[in-house]
C-alpha positions as CSV (number, residue, x, y, z in Angstrom):
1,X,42.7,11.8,-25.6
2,X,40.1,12.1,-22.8
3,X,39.9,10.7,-19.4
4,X,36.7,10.7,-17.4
5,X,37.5,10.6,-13.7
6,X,33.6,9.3,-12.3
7,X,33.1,9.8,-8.2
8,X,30.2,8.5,-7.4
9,X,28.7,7.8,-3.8
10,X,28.3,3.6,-2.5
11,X,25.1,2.7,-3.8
12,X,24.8,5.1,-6.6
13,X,25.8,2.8,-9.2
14,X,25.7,-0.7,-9.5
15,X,28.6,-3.3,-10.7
16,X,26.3,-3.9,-14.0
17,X,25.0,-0.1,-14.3
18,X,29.4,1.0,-13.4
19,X,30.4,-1.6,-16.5
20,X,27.1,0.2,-18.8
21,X,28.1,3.4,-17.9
22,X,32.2,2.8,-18.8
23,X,31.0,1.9,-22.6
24,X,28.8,4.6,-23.1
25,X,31.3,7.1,-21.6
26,X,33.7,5.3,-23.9
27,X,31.1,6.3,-26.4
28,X,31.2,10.0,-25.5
29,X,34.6,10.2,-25.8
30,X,34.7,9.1,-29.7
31,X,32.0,11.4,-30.6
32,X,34.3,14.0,-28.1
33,X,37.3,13.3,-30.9
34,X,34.9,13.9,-33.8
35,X,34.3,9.9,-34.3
36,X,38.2,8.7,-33.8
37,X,36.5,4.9,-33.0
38,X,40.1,4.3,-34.4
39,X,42.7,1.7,-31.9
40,X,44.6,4.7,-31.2
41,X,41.5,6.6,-30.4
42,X,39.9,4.1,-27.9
43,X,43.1,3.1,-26.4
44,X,43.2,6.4,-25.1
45,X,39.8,6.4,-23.6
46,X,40.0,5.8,-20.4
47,X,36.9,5.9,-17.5
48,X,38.1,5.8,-13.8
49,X,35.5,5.4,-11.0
50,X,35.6,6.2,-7.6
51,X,33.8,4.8,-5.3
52,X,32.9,6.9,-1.9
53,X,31.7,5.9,1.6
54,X,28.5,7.6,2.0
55,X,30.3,9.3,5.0
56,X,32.4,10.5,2.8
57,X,30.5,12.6,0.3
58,X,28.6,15.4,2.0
59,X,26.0,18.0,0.4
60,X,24.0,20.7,2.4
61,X,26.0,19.9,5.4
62,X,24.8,16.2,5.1
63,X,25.0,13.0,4.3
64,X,21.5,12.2,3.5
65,X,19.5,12.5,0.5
66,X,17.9,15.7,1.5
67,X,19.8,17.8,-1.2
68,X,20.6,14.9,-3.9
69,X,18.3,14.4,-6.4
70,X,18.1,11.2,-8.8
71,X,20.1,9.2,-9.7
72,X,22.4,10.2,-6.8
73,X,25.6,12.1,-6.4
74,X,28.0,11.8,-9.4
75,X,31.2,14.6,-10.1
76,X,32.7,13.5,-13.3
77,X,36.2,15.2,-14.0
78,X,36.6,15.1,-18.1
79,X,40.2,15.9,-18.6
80,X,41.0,17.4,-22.5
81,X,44.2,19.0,-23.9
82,X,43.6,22.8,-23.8
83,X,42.4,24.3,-26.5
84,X,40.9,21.1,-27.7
85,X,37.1,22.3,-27.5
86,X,35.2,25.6,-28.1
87,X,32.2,26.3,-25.5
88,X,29.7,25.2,-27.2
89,X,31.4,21.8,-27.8
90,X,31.9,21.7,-24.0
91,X,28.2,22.3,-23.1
92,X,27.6,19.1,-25.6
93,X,30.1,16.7,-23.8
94,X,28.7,17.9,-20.3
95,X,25.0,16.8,-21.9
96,X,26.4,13.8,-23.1
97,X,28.2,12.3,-20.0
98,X,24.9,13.8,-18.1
99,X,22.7,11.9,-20.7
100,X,24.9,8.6,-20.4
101,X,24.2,8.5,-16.6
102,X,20.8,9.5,-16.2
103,X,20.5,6.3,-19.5
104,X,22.3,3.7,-17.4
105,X,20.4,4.5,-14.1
106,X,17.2,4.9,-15.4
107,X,17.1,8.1,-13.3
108,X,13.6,10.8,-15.0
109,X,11.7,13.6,-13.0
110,X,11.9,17.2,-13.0
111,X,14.8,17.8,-10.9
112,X,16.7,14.2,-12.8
113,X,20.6,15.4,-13.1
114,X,21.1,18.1,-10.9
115,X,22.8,16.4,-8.4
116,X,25.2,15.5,-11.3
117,X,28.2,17.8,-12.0
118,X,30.3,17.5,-15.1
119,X,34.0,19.4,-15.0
120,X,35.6,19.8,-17.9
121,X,39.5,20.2,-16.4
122,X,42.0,21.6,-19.6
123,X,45.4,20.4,-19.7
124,X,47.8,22.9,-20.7
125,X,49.6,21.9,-24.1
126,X,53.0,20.4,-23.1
127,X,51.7,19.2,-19.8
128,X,50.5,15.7,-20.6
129,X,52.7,12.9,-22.0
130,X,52.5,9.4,-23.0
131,X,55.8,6.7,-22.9
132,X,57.2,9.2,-21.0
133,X,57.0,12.0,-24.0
134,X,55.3,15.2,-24.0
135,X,52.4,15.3,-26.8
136,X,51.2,18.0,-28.2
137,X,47.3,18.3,-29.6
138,X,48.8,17.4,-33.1
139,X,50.3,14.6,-31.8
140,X,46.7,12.9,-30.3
141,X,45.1,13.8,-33.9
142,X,48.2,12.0,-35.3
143,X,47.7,8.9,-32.5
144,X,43.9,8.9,-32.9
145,X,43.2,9.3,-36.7
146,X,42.2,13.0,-37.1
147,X,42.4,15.2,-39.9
148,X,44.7,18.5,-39.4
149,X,42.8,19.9,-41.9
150,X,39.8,20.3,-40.5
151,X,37.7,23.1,-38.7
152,X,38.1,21.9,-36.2
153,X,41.7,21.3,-36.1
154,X,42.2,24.9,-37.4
155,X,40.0,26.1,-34.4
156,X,42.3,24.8,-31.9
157,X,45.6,25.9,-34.2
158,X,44.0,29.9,-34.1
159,X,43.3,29.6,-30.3
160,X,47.0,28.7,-29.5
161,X,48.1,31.8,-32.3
162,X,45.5,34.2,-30.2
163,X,47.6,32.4,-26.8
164,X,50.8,33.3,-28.2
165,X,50.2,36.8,-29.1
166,X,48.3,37.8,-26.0
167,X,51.7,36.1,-24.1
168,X,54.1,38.1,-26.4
169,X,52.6,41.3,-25.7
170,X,52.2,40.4,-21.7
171,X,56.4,39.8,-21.7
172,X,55.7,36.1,-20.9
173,X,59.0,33.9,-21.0
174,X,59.0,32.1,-23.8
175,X,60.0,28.9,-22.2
176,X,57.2,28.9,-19.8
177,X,55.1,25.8,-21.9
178,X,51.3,26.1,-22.6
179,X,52.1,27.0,-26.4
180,X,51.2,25.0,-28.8
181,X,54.4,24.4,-31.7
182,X,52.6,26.4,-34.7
183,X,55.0,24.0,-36.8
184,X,52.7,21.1,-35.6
């Protein structure tokens, strides 16, 4: 259940490049779900862009291009349930959403992508909801057509245990949300 929040300065990204760009996000964010190219799955891939004024995006003090490099300035929010991904499955969906724009702009050179930033922002578990319900991680693997049996599913089930425990032995309330339902 990702959402991929694209700023992007005027002139960055074209109307043709902005529709190219929306499918192959769309694209990141099955492989993100471990190939869930399901309904349920791309119904809840959503790509948002945002559109600035050049006067309205500054780096280096500036609004020039002396401290962009190619393709221009993009900062793409990627917004996952938390404890949906390990690191190193992070560092792959920040290459692939970097990868995707550098593709549709047709942006190369040494210093290509660095005026690219991908954010990965975790929603707590318990904070994000649908028809006006709260869902829980084994509800989008339910919605999407995921396994709960797999690694990676287990992953995600251990990291909310390790949550739990360390919360316990803090004296956390235990109404205070962020836990995942082990009963899931």
């Amino acid at each position: 259940m990702p959402i991929m929040n694209v700023n992007y300065r005027a002139g960055d990204l074209g109307e043709t490049a902005k529709a190219d760009l929306a499918r192959k996000l769309t694209d990141v964010m099955i492989r993100m779900e471990g190939g869930a190219n399901t309904h349920g799955g791309r119904a809840f891939a959503w790509v948002m862009f945002n559109e600035l004024a050049p006067g309205n995006w500054w780096a280096g003090g500036e609004t020039g291009d002396a401290y962009v490099s190619l393709p221009g300035l993009f900062l793409v929010h990627v917004s996952i349930p938390e404890g949906y991904m390990n690191a190193a499955h992070k560092r792959e969906v920040q290459a692939w959403v970097t990868e995707a724009i550098l593709g549709v702009t047709s942006a190369s050179g040494v210093d290509a992508g660095h005026s690219i930033q991908v954010i990965i922002d975790e929603i707590p578990e318990g904070n994000w909801a649908a028809a006006g319900q709260t869902i829980s991680l084994a509800n989008i693997a339910d919605s999407v057509g995921l396994s709960k049996t797999g690694s990676r599913f287990a992953w995600s089930k251990t990291y909310f245990a390790a949550k739990a425990r360390a919360r316990a032995a803090a004296g956390y309330p235990t109404d205070a949300g962020g836990l995942w339902d082990q009963a899931s």
